[in-house]
N, C-alpha and C positions, 0 to 999 in steps of 0.2 A: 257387704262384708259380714260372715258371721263369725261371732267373737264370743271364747271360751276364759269368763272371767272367773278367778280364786277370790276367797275373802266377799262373795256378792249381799252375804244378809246384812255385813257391817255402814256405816255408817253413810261409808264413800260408794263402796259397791253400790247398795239401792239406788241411790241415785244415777247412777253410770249405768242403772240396767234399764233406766225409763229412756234412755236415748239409742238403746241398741235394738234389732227386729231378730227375734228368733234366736236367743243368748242361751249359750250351753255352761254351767255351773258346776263347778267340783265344788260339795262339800260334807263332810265330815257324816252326815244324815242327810242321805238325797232324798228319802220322804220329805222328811222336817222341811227343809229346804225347798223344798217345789212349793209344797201346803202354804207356809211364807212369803213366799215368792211367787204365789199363786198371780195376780195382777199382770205381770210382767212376762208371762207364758214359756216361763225356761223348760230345757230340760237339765237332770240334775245327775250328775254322779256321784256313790260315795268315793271319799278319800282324804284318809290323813295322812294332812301334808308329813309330817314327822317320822310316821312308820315304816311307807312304801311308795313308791312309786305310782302316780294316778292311770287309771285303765286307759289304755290306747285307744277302746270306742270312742272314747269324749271327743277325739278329736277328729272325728271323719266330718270333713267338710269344715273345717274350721280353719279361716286365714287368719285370726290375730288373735294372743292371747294375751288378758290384760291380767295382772299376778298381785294381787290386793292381800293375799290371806299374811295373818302373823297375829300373837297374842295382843294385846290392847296392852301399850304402854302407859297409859293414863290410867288403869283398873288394877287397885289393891297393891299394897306397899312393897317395896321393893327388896324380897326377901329372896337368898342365893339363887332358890328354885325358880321363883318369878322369873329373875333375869335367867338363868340357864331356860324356860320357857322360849323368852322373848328371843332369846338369839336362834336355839334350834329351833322353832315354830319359822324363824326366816330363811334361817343358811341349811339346813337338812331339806326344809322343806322344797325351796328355791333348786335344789340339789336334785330331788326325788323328782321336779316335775322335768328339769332337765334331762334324767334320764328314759323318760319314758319320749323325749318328744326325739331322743337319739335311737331309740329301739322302733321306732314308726318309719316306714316307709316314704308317706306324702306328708311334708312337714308345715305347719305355719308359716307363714312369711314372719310371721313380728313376733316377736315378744315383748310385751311394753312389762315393766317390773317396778312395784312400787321400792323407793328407797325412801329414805329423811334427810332434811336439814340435818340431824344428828350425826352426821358424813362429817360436818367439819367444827364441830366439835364449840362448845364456847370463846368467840373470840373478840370481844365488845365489841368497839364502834370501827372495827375494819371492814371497810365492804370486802362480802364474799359472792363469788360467783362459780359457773361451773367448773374453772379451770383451777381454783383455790384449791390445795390441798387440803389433806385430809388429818390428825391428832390421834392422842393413844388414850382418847376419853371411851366408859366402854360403850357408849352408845354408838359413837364413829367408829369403832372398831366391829361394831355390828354389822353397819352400814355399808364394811368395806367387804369384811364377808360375804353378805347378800349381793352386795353387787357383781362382785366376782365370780357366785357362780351363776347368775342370771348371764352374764357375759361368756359363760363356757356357750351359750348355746350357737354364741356367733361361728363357732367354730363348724357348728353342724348347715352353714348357711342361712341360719335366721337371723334377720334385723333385730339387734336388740337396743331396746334404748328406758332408760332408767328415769323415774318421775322423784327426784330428791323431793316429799312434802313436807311444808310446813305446819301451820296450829292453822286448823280446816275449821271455817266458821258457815255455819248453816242451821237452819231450822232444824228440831226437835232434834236434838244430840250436837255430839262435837265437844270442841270446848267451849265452845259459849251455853250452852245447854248447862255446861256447870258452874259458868260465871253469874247467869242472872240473879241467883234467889240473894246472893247479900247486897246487889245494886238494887231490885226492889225493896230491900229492906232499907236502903239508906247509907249502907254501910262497905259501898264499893270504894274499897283504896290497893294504893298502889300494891305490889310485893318487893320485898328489899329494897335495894337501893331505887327501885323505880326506871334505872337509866337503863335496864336491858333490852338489846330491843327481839323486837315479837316478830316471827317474819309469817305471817298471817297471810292465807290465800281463802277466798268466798268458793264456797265448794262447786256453786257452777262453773268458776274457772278451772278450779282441779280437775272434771271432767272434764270439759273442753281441753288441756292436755293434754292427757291420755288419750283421747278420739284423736288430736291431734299428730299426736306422736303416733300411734298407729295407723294412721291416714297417709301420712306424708314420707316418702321412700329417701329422702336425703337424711332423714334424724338417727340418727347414731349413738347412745351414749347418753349421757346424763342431760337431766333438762331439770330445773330447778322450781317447783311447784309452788309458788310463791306471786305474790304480788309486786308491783314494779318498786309500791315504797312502802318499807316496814315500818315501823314506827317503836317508839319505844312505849315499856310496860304503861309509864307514869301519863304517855301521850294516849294511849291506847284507853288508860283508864279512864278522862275527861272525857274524851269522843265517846264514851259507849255511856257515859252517864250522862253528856249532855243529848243521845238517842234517845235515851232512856225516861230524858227531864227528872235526874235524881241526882243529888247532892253527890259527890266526892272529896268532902274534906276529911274522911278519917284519915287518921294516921296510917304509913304503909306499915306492913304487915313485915315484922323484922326478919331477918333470914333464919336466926336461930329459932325462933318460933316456926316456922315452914319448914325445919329439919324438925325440929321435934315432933310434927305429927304427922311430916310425911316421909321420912324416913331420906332415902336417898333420893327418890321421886325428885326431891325440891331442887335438887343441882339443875334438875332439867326448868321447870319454871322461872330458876334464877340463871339460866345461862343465856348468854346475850350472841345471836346470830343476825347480824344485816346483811342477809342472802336478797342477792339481787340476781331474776331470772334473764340475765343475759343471751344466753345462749336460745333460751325459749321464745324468747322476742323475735330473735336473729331467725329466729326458724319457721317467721312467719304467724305466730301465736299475735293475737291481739284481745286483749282484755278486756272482757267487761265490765269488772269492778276494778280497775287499777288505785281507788282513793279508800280508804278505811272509812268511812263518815258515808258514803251512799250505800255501801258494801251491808253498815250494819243494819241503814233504813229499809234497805230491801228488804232482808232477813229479817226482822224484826216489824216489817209493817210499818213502821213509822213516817 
């Protein structure tokens, strides 16, 4: 199967391209992007998702497209521009690749399209799953956009099916990349009330996903990119400190404090999602890391 992934330099991408033979790349500088990606022996298209439509070469001989690219939600405060960034960078973009794959002749079979937990918006200790609706928070309101037009493409006869992700933990980046430096200092505590919970998936499973989603001709629709049990912030804190063998008795870190220096960013680290991948179970997905506690050993060496 060869596979034309968007988003490949980022976090998730690189890793999703050490599992693929002979991966075709849209991005923004297809120099840059090869020279980068040099290891992994792509070849590279330009294309910004936001402007136009990607080149119809890209996709000669290509049966599945895995659709990664969108601004970095986690990168730099959440100012009007940011968020107008982050939704067209999704929904324009998601938009622009659909129309090129409806002006092509011999079309992919898949499209696999990244989406977020951010679908269904803050809702404490309710389990959510894929059939859980969706809220008019604007990150879910992103969510429902991008989906929707990733889903126009069913219409041209491809398989489309949507990777809702969660807080992606893996070596050198992610978020845990940005958690460590105050648990080595001694100083990992909770955030807010502590009781939100985290719906956290080990980035080898989020690739396993995607491969799987696009492998398997029954997946349809949403799959929810998550681990079997979330955990909450205040749990999640102890387990990475006791990885870590570093103290966590400081006091959690208040919310109005986490608004004032991360602007609106913070509603998203203080929103509480218990996304349970239901539907991704059912669909044959078996997890390798399904416990938070071996997940971080792994990734961490410990």
């Amino acid at each position: 199967m060869r596979v034309l992934v968007t988003g490949a330099t980022g976090f998730v991408g690189r890793r999703l391209l050490g599992r693929l033979e002979r991966p075709v790349v849209l991005s923004r500088n297809a120099a840059r992007a090869e020279k980068s990606l040099a290891e992994f022996k792509v070849k590279a298209y330009d294309w910004d998702p936001e402007e136009k439509p990607p080149p119809a070469e890209a996709f000669d001989g290509v049966d599945a497209v895995i659709h990664l690219a969108g601004d970095p939600v986690a990168e730099g405060r959440w100012t009007e521009s940011k968020k107008a960034r982050i939704r067209s960078s999704r929904v324009e973009g998601t938009r622009n690749l659909v129309t090129t794959l409806r002006a092509i002749g011999v079309r992919p079979k898949v499209l696999v399209s990244a989406s977020a937990v951010g679908y269904y918006g803050s809702r404490g200790a309710e389990e959510l799953d894929e059939h859980s609706s969706s809220t008019g928070e604007y990150l879910a309101e992103v969510c429902q956009a991008w989906e929707h037009e990733a889903l126009a493409a069913s219409e041209l006869g491809v398989r489309v099916a949507m990777v809702r992700i969660g807080i992606v933990l893996g070596e050198k980046g992610g978020a845990l990349g940005k958690m460590l430096t105050p648990f080595y200092l001694g100083m990992g505590s909770p955030l807010g009330s502590g009781e939100q919970y985290m719906p956290w998936v080990h980035i080898d499973d989020l690739v396993g996903i995607f491969l799987h989603a696009a492998s398997t001709d029954s997946i349809r629709g949403p799959l929810n990119g998550v681990a079997p049990h979330p955990v909450t912030n205040r749990e999640f804190t102890k387990v990475l400190g006791k990885v870590l063998g570093r103290p966590t008795f400081m006091p959690a870190v208040p919310a109005v404090v986490l608004r004032t220096m991360l602007g609106e960013f913070a509603d998203v680290l203080l929103a509480s999602q218990r996304v349970l991948p239901r539907a991704t179970e059912a669909s044959g997905y078996r997890f390798k890391y399904a416990e938070l506690e071996p997940a971080l050993r792994q990734i961490l060496k410990r």
